[in-house]
VMD Tcl script that draws the C-alpha trace (Angstrom):
set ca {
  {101.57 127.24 114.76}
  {104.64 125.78 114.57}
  {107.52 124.78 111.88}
  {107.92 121.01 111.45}
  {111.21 119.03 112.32}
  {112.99 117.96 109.47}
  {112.55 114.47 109.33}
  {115.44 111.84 107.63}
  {114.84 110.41 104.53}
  {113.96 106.33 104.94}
  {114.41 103.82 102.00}
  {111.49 101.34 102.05}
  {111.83 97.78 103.05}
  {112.43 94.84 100.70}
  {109.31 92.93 101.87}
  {107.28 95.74 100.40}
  {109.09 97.44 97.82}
  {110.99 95.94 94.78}
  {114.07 98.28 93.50}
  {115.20 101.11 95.77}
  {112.55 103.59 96.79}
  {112.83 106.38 99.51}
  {110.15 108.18 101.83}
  {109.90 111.61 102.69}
  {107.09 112.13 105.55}
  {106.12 115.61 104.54}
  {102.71 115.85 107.40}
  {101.77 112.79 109.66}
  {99.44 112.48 112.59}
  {100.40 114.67 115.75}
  {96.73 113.83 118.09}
  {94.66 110.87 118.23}
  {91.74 112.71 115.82}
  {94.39 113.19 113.10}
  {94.64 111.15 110.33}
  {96.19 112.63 107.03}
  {99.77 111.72 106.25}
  {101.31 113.03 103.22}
  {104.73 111.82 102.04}
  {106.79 112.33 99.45}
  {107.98 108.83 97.58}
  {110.64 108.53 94.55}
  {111.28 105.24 92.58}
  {114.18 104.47 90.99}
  {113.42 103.26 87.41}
  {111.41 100.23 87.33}
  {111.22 100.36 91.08}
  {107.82 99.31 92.29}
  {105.19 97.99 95.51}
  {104.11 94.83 95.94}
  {100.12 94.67 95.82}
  {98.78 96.28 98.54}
  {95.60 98.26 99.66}
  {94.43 101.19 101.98}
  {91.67 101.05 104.29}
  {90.29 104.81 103.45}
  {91.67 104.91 100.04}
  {94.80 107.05 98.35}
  {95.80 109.87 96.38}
  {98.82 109.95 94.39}
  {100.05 112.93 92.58}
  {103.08 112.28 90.07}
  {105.45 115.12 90.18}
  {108.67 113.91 87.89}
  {108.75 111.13 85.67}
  {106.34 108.24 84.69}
  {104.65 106.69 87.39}
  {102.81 102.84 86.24}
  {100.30 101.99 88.59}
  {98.63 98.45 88.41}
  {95.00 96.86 88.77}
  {94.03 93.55 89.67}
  {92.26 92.54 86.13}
  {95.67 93.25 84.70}
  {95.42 97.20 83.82}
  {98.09 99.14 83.91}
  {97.66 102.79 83.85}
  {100.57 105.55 83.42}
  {100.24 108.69 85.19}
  {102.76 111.81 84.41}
  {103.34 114.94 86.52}
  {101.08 117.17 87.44}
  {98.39 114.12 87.35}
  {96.34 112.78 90.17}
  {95.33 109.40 90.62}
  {92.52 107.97 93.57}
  {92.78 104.52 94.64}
  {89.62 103.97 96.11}
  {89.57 102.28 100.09}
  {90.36 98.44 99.95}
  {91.59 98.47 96.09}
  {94.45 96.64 95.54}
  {96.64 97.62 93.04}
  {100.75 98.84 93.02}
  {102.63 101.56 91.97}
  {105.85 101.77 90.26}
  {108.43 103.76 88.35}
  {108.59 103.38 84.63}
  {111.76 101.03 83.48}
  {113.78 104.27 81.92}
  {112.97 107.25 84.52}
  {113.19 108.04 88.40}
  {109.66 108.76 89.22}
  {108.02 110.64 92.72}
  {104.61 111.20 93.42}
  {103.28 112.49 96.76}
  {101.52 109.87 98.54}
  {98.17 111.08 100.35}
  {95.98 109.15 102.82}
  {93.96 108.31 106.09}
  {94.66 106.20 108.79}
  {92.72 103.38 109.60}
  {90.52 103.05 112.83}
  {93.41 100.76 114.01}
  {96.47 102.61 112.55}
  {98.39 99.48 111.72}
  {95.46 98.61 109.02}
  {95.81 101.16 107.21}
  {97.81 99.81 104.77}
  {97.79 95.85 103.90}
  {100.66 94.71 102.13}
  {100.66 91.05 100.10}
  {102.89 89.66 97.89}
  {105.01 91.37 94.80}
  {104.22 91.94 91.25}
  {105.31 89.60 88.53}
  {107.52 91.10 85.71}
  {104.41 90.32 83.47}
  {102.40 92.24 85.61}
  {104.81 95.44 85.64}
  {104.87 95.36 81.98}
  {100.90 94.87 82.08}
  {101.42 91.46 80.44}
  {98.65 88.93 80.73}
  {99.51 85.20 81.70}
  {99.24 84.24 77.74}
  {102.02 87.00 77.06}
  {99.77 89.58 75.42}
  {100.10 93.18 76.26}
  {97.13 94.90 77.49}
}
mol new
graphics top color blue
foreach p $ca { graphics top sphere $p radius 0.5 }
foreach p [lrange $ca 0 end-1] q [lrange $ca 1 end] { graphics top cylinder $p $q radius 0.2 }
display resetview
């Protein structure tokens, strides 16, 4: 048993994230039959992913603020604290901060067989899509 090194707080990169949004590994992967890592993630307001998916799926429970995550066929679900929400394996979808709060949630999930696809990222939301706008302007 051991206590785990503190480990720095990162902000996320550009080419994935949208809006400043910081990364606090809370348990990763010490041996090759490991896979959980748990981190803890806060958005600033309206901060947000691109579209993205995980090989073996996600949990993400909100613990301050309003968290907005996004579907493919345009839904857009809002998730407070003290909520869960499953992403199931190779789902796209994004997650995001509400436009008027910080929001964190603590990100849960496996690795992939191949570590480096456990996560695939692709392009960023649309402002219509954060708002959970439809192409013709309607709100859904």
């Amino acid at each position: 048993m051991k206590i785990e090194p503190a480990a720095p707080t990162v902000k996320n990169p550009p080419e994935q994230f949208a809006g400043d949004v910081w990364v606090d590994v809370i348990a990763a992967p010490h041996d090759d039959d490991q896979r959980m890592t748990v981190a803890a993630v806060r958005f600033a307001p309206g901060a947000r992913t691109a579209w993205h998916s995980h090989a073996r799926g996600q949990y993400l429970r909100v613990t301050e603020g309003v968290a907005r995550f996004g579907q493919r066929d345009g839904t857009v679900l809002e998730v407070y604290p003290g909520q869960t929400l499953y992403t199931p394996p190779g789902e796209d979808h994004w997650h995001a901060a509400a436009p008027d709060c910080f929001m964190e949630h603590i990100a849960m999930l496996e690795s992939a067989d191949d570590p480096a696809g456990t996560t695939v990222w692709k392009e960023h939301i649309t402002e219509d899509q954060y708002a959970g706008r439809s192409a013709d302007g309607a709100t859904r």
